[in-house]
N, C-alpha and C positions, 0 to 999 in steps of 0.2 A: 848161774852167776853172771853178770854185768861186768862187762872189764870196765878197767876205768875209761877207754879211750870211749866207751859208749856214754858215761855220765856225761864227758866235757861233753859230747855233744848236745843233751837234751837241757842244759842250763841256760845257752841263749834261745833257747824257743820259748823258754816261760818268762824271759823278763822282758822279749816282746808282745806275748800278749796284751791287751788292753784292759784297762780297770774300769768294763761299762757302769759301774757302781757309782762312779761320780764322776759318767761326762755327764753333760746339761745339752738341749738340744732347742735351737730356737729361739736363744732368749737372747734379747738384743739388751744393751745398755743403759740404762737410766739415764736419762738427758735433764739434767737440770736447769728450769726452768728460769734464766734473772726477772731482775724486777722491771729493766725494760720493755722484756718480750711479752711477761703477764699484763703487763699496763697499755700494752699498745694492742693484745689480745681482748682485754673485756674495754677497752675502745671501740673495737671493730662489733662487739658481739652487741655493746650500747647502742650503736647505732644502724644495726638491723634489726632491736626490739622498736626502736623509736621512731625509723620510718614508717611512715602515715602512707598504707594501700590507699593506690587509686579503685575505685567503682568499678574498676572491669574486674580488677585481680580480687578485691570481695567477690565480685559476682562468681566470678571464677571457681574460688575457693568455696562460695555454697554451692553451685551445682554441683563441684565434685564429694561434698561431705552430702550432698543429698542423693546424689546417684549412690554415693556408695552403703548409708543405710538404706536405698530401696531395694538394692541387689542383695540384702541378707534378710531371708526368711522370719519374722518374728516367731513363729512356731519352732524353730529348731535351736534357738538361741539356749541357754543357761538358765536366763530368764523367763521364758514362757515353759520351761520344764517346773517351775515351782509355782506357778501362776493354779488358784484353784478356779478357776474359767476352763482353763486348756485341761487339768483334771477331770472335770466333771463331763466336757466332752468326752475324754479319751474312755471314760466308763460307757459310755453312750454309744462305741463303737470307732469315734475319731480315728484317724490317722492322719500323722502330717503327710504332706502330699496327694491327699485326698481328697475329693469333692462334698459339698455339704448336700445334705436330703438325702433322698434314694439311690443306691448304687446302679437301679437303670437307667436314670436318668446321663446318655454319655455324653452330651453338649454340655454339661455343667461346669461352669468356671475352675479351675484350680489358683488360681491365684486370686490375691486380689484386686479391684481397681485402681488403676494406677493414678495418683495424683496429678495434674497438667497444672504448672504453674503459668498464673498470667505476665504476662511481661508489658502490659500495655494497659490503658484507662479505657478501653473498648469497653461495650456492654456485653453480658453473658451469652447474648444469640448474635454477635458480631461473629466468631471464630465461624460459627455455621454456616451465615450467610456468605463468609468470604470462599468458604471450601466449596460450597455450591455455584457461587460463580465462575470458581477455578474451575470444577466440574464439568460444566458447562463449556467453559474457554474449551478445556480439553477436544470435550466431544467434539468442536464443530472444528476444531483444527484438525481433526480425524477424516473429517466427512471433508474437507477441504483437500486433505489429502490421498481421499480416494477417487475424487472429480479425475474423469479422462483424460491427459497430459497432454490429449489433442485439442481441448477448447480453445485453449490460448491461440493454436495458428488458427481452428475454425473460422473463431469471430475475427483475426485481424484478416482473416482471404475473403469475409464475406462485406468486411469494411472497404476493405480495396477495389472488392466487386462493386460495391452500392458507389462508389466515388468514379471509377470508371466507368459505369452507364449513366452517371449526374453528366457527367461530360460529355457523352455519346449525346444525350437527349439535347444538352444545351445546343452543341453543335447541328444536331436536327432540326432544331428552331430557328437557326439562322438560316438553314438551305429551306424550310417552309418560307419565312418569310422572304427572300431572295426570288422565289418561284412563282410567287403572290405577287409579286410586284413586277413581277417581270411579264405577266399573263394581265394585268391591271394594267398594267402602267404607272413611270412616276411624274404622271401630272396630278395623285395626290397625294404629295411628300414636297418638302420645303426644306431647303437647306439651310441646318443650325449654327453650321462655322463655316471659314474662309479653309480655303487650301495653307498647312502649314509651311515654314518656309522651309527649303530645300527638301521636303519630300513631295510625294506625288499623290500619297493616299490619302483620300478623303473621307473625312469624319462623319458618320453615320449621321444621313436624315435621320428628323423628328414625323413622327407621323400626326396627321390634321384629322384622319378617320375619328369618329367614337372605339373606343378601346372595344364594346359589345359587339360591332360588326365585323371584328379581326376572329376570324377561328379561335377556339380557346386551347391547342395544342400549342400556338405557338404568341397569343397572346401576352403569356408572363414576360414573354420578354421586351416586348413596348412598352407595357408597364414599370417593368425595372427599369428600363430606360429614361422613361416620360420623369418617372419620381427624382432621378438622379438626375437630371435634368435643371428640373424644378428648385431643386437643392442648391445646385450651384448656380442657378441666377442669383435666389434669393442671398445666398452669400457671398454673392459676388456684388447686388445693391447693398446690401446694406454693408460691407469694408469700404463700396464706392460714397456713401453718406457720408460715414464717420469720420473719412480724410479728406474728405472736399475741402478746397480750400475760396472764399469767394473771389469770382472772375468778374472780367469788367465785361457790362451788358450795351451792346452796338444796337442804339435804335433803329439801324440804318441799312440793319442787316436784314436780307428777305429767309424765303426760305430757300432757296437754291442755295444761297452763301453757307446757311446753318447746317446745311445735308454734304455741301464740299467742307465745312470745317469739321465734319463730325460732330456737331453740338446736337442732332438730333437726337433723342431717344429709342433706342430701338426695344419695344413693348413683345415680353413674351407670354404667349397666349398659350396655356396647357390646353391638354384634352379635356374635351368637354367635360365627360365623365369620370377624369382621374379622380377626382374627392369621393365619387361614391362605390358605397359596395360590389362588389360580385359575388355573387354566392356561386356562379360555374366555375369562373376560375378557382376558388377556395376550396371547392370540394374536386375539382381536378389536379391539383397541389396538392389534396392528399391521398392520393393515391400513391400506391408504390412504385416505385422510378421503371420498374418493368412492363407493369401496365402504361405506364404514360410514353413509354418510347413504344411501347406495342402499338398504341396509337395513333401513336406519329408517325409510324412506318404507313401503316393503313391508309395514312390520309395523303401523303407524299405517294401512294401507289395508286388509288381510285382516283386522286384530283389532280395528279400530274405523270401518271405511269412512269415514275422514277422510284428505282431503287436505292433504299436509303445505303445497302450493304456493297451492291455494286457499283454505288457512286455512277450510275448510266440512269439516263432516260430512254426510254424504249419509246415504239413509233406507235404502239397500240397495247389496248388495254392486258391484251393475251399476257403481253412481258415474255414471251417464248425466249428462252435462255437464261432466266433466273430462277436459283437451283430452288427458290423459298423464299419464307415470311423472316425465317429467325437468324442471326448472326450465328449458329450451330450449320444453319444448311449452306451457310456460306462457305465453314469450313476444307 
C-alpha cells in the first residue's frame, strides 16, 4: 500500500512533464506581405528580366552552358538509354566508357572529339600556322638559353682587345713615321699651319712624297691625314666664297704690298697620288689588327732596331736585351 504522503508527492512530477504532442519545432511566422513591399518587389525582379546583357556576359553565359553540356556524357544520360542506336550498339558488345573497334586496340579514343570553337574570322589553317611559329619561338628561345653565360663577357674582352691593339698600331705608326723622318730628314715635309697662339705645339706637317713611296705599315696614316686635310681646305674655300663680301681693288698695289696685306692666295697642292687607288694599302687594311701590328713591330726592329715594346732603340741589329717579338714576352 502507498501512504498518502507518497501520492502528494508523485502529482507534481506528471503535470510537469511536457505535452511533445503539440510542440511545433522550427516554424517561424507568417510575415505578411503589403502591397508596398510586393510592388517594389516585382519592380526590382522587372528590372533584372529587362536588363539587356552586354557581349562578354552572353559570351560568358554560353561558354559556361557549353562547358557544362560537354562535361556530361551523352551515352550515360536518360536519353541515350532509350536511343535505339546506343541499343543496337549495346547488343554488339558496347559499353559506355569503352573504346570503339577491337578491344586490342589500347590507343583507341574513349571519348570524343572535342569541339574548338572559333573566336575570330581567321582561316582554318591560321590556328596551325600560328602554334607552329609559337613552336618555333619556343624552341629557339630554348637553344638561347642554353648558349654558355660566358659569350657575353667573351665577345665584349675580345672587343676591348681588338680596340686596344687598333690603338697600340695607330700609335706605332706615328713612332714609324717619326723614325722615317728623322733618318730622311725633314727637307721633304712642309709646314701646313702657323704655331698656335700661347701654345708651343706644332701642328703636324703635310707630306710632299707620293703616298707609294711611304712604307705601307705606316702609310694609312698620311693618307688619313692628306684626305682630312684636303677636306678642310675645300671647306674652308668654299664658306670663304659664299661670304666674300667685294673689296676695293688698288692698282697701285705690287706684289710685295699684296703678300704684306695678305691678299695673296695661298694654293694647296695634295699628293700626287691621293685620288688614286692602292690596292697594297687596301689589302693591308684588311688584315687583322695583330698581323698588322706584327708587322709593324718587324719593320721598326729590321729598319731601325727599336723596340716597339721597350720603347728603346738599341745600338745594333742583335737587340741583346730584349726579351722578344710579342707584347706576352715583354710581360
Amino acid at each position: 500500500m502507498t501512504s498518502p504522503g507518497n501520492g502528494a508527492n508523485h502529482a507534481p512530477e506528471e503535470e510537469d512533464e511536457d505535452d511533445y504532442m503539440n510542440m511545433t519545432f522550427g516554424e517561424e511566422p507568417k510575415v505578411t506581405e503589403t502591397s508596398l513591399q510586393r510592388r517594389l518587389r516585382l519592380k526590382r525582379e522587372g528590372e533584372i528580366k529587362a536588363r539587356v546583357k552586354s557581349k562578354a556576359e552572353q559570351a560568358a553565359e554560353e561558354k559556361a552552358a557549353r562547358e557544362e553540356a560537354l562535361s556530361q556524357s551523352l551515352l550515360e544520360s536518360a536519353r541515350a538509354k532509350k536511343s535505339k542506336g546506343f541499343a543496337m550498339m549495346a547488343k554488339m558488345g558496347f559499353k559506355a566508357g569503352a573504346a570503339l573497334g577491337s578491344k586490342d586496340n589500347a590507343d583507341a579514343r574513349l571519348e570524343p572529339i572535342r569541339p574548338e570553337m572559333k573566336e575570330d574570322r581567321g582561316g582554318i589553317g591560321l590556328d596551325s600556322e600560328r602554334k607552329r611559329k609559337l613552336n618555333e619561338a619556343a624552341v629557339q628561345s630554348e637553344k638561347k638559353l642554353k648558349v654558355d653565360e660566358t659569350e657575353f663577357r667573351d665577345r665584349v674582352r675580345r672587343e676591348r682587345e681588338q680596340a686596344r691593339m687598333e690603338r697600340q698600331f695607330y700609335a706605332g705608326m706615328k713612332v714609324c713615321e717619326r723614325m722615317d723622318d728623322e733618318k730622311q730628314g725633314d727637307s721633304t715635309q712642309e709646314n701646313s699651319g702657323d704655331e698656335s697662339e700661347g701654345s708651343t705645339k706644332k701642328r703636324r706637317t703635310l707630306s710632299t712624297r707620293p703616298l707609294k713611296s711611304i712604307p705601307v705599315v705606316w702609310r694609312g696614316l698620311v693618307r688619313s691625314r692628306e684626305e682630312a686635310e684636303r677636306d678642310r681646305r675645300m671647306r674652308h674655300d668654299l664658306e670663304q666664297s659664299s661670304t666674300r663680301l667685294p673689296t676695293y681693288v688698288d692698282d697701285l698695289e705690287d706684289e710685295d704690298d699684296k703678300k704684306a696685306m695678305g691678299k695673296i692666295k695661298t694654293t694647296y697642292m695634295p699628293v700626287e697620288d691621293l685620288e688614286e687607288e692602292d690596292p697594297e694599302l687596301e689589302e693591308f687594311n684588311a688584315l687583322e689588327v695583330e698581323e698588322r701590328l706584327r708587322r709593324l713591330v718587324e719593320y721598326l726592329r729590321k729598319g731601325h732596331n727599336y723596340c716597339f715594346w721597350c720603347k728603346c732603340t738599341y745600338p745594333d741589329e742583335t737587340m741583346e736585351g730584349c726579351p722578344g717579338l710579342t707584347e706576352e714576352d715583354h710581360d
